[in-house]
C-alpha positions as CSV (number, residue, x, y, z in Angstrom):
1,X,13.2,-29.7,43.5
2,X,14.4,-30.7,39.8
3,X,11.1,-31.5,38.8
4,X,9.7,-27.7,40.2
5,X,13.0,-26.7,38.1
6,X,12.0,-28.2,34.7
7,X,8.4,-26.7,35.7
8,X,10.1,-23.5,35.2
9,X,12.2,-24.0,32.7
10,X,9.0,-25.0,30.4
11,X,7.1,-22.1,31.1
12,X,9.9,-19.4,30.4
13,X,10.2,-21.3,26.7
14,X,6.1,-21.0,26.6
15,X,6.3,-17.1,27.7
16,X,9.2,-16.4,24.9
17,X,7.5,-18.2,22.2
18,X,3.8,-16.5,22.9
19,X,5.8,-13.1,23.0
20,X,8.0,-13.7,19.8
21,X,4.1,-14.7,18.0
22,X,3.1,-11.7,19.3
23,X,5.7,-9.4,18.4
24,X,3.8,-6.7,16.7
25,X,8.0,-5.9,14.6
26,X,8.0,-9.3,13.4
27,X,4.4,-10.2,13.3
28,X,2.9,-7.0,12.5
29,X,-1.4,-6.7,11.7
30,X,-2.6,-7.5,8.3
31,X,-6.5,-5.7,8.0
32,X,-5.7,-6.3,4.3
33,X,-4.5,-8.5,2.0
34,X,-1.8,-7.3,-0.2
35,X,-2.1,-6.3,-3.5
36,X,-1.3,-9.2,-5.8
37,X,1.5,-8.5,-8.4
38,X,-0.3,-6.7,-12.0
39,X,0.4,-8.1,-15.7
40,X,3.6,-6.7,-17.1
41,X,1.5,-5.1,-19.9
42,X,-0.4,-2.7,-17.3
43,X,1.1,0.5,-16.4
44,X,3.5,-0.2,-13.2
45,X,4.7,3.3,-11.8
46,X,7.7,1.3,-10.2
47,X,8.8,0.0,-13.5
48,X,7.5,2.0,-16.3
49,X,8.0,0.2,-19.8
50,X,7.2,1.4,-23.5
51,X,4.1,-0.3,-24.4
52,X,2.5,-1.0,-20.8
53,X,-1.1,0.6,-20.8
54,X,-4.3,0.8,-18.2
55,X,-7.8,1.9,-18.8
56,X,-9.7,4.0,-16.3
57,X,-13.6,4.9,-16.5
58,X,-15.3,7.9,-15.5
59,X,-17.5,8.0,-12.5
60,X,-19.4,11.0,-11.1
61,X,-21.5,11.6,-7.8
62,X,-22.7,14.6,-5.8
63,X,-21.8,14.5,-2.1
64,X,-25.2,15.2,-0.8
65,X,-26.4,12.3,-2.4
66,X,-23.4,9.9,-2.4
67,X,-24.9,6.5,-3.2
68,X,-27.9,7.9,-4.9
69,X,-25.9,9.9,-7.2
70,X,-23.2,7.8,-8.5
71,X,-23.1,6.5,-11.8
72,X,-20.7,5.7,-14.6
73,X,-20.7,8.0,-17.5
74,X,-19.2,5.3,-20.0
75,X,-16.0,7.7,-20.8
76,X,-12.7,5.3,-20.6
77,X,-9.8,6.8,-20.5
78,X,-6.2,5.4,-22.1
79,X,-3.4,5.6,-20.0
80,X,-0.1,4.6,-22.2
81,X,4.0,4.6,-21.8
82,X,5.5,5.4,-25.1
83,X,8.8,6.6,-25.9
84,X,9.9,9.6,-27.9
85,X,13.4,11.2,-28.0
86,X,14.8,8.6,-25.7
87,X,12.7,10.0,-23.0
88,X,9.4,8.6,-21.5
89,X,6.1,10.0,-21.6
90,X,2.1,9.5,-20.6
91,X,-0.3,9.2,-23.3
92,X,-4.0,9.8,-22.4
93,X,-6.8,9.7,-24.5
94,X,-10.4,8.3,-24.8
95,X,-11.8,5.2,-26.0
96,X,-13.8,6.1,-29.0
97,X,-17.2,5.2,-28.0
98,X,-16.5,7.6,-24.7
99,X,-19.1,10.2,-24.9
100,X,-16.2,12.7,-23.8
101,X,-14.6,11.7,-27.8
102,X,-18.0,12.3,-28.7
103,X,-18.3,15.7,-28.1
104,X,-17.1,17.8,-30.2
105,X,-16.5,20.7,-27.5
106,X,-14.0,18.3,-26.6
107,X,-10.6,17.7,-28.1
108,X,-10.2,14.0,-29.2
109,X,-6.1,14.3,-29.6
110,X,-4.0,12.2,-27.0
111,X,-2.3,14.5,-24.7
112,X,1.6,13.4,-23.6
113,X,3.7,14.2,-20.8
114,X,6.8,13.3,-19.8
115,X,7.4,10.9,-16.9
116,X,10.4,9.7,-15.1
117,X,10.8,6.6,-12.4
118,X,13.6,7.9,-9.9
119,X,14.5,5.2,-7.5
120,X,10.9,4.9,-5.3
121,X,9.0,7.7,-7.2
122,X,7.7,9.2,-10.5
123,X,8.9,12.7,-11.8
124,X,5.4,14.0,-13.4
125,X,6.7,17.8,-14.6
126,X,4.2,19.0,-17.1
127,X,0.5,17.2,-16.4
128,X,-1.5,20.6,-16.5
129,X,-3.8,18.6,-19.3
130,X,-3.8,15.1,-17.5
131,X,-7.1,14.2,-16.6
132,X,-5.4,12.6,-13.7
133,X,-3.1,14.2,-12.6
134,X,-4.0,18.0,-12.9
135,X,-4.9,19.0,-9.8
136,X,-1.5,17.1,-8.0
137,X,1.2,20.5,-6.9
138,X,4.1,18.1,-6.5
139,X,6.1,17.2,-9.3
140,X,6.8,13.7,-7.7
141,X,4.7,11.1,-6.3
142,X,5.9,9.1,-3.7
143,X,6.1,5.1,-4.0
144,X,7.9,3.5,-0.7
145,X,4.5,3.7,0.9
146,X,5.3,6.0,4.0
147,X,3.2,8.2,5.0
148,X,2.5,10.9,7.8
149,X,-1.2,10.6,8.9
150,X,-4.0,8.7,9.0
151,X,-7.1,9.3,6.8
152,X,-10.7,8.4,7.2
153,X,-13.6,8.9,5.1
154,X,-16.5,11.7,5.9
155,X,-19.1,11.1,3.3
156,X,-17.2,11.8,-0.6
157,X,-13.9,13.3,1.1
158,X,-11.2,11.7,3.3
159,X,-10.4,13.3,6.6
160,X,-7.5,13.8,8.9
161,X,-9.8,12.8,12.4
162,X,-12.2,16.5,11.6
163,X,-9.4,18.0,9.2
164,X,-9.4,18.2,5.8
165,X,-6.8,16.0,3.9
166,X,-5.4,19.3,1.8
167,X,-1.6,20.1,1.2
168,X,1.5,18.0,0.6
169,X,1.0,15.5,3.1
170,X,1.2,11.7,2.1
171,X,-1.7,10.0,4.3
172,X,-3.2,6.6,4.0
173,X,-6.5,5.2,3.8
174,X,-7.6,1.5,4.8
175,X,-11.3,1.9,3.4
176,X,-12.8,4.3,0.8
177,X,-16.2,2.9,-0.4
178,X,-19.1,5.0,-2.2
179,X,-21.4,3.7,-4.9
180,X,-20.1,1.0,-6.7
181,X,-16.0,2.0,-5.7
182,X,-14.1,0.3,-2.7
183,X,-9.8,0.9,-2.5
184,X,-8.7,-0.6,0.8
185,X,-5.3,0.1,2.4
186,X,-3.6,2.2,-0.2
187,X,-1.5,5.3,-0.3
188,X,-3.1,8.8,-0.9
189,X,-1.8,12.6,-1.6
190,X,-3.8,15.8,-2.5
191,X,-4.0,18.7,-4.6
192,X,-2.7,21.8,-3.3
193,X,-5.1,23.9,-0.9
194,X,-8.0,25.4,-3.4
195,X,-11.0,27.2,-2.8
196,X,-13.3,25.7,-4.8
197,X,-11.6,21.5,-5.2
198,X,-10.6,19.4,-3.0
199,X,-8.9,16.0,-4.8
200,X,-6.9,13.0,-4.3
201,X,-4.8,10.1,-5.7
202,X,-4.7,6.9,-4.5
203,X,-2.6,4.5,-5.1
204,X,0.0,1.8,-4.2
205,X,3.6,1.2,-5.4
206,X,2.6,0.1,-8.7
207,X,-1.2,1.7,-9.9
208,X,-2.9,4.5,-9.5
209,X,-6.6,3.2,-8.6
210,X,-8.6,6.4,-8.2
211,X,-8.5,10.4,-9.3
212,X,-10.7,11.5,-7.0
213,X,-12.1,15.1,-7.0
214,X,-14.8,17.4,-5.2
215,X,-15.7,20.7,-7.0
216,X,-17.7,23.3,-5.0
217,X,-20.0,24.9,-6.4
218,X,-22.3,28.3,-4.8
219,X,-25.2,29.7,-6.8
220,X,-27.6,31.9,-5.6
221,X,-26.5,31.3,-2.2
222,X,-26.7,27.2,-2.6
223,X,-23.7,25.0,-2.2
224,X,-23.4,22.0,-4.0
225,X,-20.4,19.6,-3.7
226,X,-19.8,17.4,-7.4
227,X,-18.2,14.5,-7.6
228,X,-16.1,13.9,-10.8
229,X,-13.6,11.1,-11.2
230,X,-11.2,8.1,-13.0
231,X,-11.4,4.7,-11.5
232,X,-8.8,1.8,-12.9
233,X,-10.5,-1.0,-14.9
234,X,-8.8,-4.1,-13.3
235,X,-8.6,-7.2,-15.8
């Protein structure tokens, strides 16, 4: 009898110990790995600094041909914290051999905006001429990483299951991959519902990775879907 006791005794410690292992609270699934921590000198939207600067380049695609399509267009873009007035703003402007400085259809002078970390997110007021952040209808963009649905990709857009992602939701994506681009497991917001655009930002609690948008285009009873966008240059 005490050695059918201790028999017993042994296997309730096995049954805790498998569950506590798999305890999806306190073990929860990885399908990522996280981000490593960025340079202080980069641009960290959860602890913006004077001085701290990241590049992005230029991609475009179409979505009928996705892979065929894509291609760099060799315009990098300047994204800079700087300080004027006590307050913090954005500075954006091209590199100078970016065929977008180039052009002379094209201004070449730095556009600011002001910015403004408040506790887990970033107060972006005035971005009307960001080539980033245009399109965004929310002042703020969220950083504590929750989010209210699910996203997958369809082709050059992301999808809530046969939805389109449109609106203020905060969704999130584990893989968006086209061309040459791949983001895995990061956070991502619209633009406000537009006819013609649909466009997102993707991100995690410290980088913006992609500006993603989709102009539709009809003419002469065609519809083509372009593919226009910023990705970050990682060092």
């Amino acid at each position: 009898m005490k050695i059918r006791h201790f028999l017993w005794i042994c296997v309730a410690i096995l049954t805790v110990a498998c569950n506590k292992e798999e305890d999806p609270i306190n073990n929860p699934p990885i399908d990522y790995p996280l981000d490593p921590p960025i340079s202080e000198t980069l641009l960290n939207l959860s602890d913006l600094k004077v001085g701290q600067q990241s590049m992005f380049v230029k991609y475009i695609s179409s979505c009928d041909s996705l892979e065929e399509k894509f291609k760099y267009t060799g315009d990098t873009l300047m994204v800079e914290v700087v300080e004027e007035g006590g307050a913090l703003f954005l500075k954006e402007y091209y590199t100078k051999n970016s065929p977008m400085y180039i052009d002379t259809f094209i201004s070449n002078d730095p556009i600011l905006y002001p910015v403004e970390g408040i506790e887990d997110n970033v107060l972006i007021t005035e971005r009307a001429y960001s080539s980033l952040f245009y399109f965004y209808g929310n002042d703020t963009i969220r950083l504590n990483r929750q989010y209210d649905v699910d996203l997958v990709q369809q082709g050059c857009k992301l999808m809530i299951e046969s939805s389109p992602f449109i609106g203020d939701e905060i969704g999130v994506v584990n893989d968006f991959q086209f061309g040459d681009i791949e983001v895995n497991n990061k956070t991502v917001v619209s633009c406000v519902p537009m006819i013609d655009i649909d466009a997102y930002l993707i991100y995690n609690d410290e980088q913006l990775f992609l500006s993603h948008t989709v102009t539709i285009v009809e003419f002469m009873g065609f519809i083509e879907e372009f593919i226009a966008g910023w990705e970050l240059i990682e060092p």
